[in-house]
C-alpha positions in Angstrom: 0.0 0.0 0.0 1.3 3.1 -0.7 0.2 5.6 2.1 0.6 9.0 2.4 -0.4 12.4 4.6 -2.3 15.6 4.6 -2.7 18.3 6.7 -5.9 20.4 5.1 -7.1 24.2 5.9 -10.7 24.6 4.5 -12.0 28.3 4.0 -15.7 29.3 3.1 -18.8 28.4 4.5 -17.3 25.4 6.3 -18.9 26.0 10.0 -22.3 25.2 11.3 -22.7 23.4 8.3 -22.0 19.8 9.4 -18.9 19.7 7.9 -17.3 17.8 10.7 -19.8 15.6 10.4 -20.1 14.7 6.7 -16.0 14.8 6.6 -16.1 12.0 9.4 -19.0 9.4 7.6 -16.6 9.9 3.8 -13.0 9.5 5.6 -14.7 6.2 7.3 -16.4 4.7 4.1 -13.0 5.5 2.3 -10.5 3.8 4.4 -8.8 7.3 5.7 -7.7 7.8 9.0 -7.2 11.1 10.9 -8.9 14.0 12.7 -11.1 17.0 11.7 -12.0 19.9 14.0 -13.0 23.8 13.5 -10.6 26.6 14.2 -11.3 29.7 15.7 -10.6 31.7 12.4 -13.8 30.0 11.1 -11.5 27.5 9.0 -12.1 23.8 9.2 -8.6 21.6 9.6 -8.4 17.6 8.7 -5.6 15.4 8.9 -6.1 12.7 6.2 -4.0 9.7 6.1 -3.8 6.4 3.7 -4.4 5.1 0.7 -2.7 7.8 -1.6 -5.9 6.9 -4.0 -8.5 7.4 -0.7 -6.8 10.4 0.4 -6.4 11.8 -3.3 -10.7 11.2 -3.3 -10.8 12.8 0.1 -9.5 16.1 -0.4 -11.5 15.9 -3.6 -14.2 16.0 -1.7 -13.2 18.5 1.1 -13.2 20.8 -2.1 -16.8 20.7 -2.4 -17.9 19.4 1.1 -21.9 18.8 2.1 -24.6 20.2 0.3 -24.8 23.3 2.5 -21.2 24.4 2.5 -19.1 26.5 0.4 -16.4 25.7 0.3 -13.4 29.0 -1.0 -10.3 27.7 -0.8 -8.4 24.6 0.8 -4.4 24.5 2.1 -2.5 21.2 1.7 0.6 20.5 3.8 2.1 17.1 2.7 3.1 15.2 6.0 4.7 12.0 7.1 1.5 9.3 8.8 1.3 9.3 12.1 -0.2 6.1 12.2 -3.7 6.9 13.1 -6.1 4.1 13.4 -9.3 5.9 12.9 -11.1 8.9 12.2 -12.7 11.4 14.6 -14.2 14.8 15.0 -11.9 17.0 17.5 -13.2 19.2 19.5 
């Protein structure tokens, strides 16, 4: 498997839209491990790590993200996995 990392700053309409939410249920039914949470800045951060195919198809979607978000611009950092072994909303 070839596995890889992202660290993701999502700008827009991105809180108190579920975001969290709907970013959780796709990372689980895609195999990706990690975290999401809000910022203070009104920005939502992920960690994404796996697959490089089911992280590719991740941030693909963090692009768009649920039906009620827009979604303005998104940061990648490449990273090195950390080894996660799930996926979670942070708080």
């Amino acid at each position: 498997m070839n596995s890889k990392a992202a660290r993701l700053l999502i700008s827009g309409r991105v809180q108190g839209v579920a975001f969290r939410a709907y970013t959780e249920r796709e990372a689980q039914g895609l195999g990706v491990k990690g975290w999401v949470r809000n910022l203070p800045d009104g920005r939502v951060e992920a960690h994404l790590e796996g697959d490089s195919s089911a992280v590719e198809k991740m941030i693909a979607w963090c692009r768009q993200g649920p039906s009620h978000a827009r979604v303005t611009g998104v940061e990648i950092e490449w990273l090195s996995t950390e080894g996660h072994v799930g996926f979670e909303i942070r708080y």
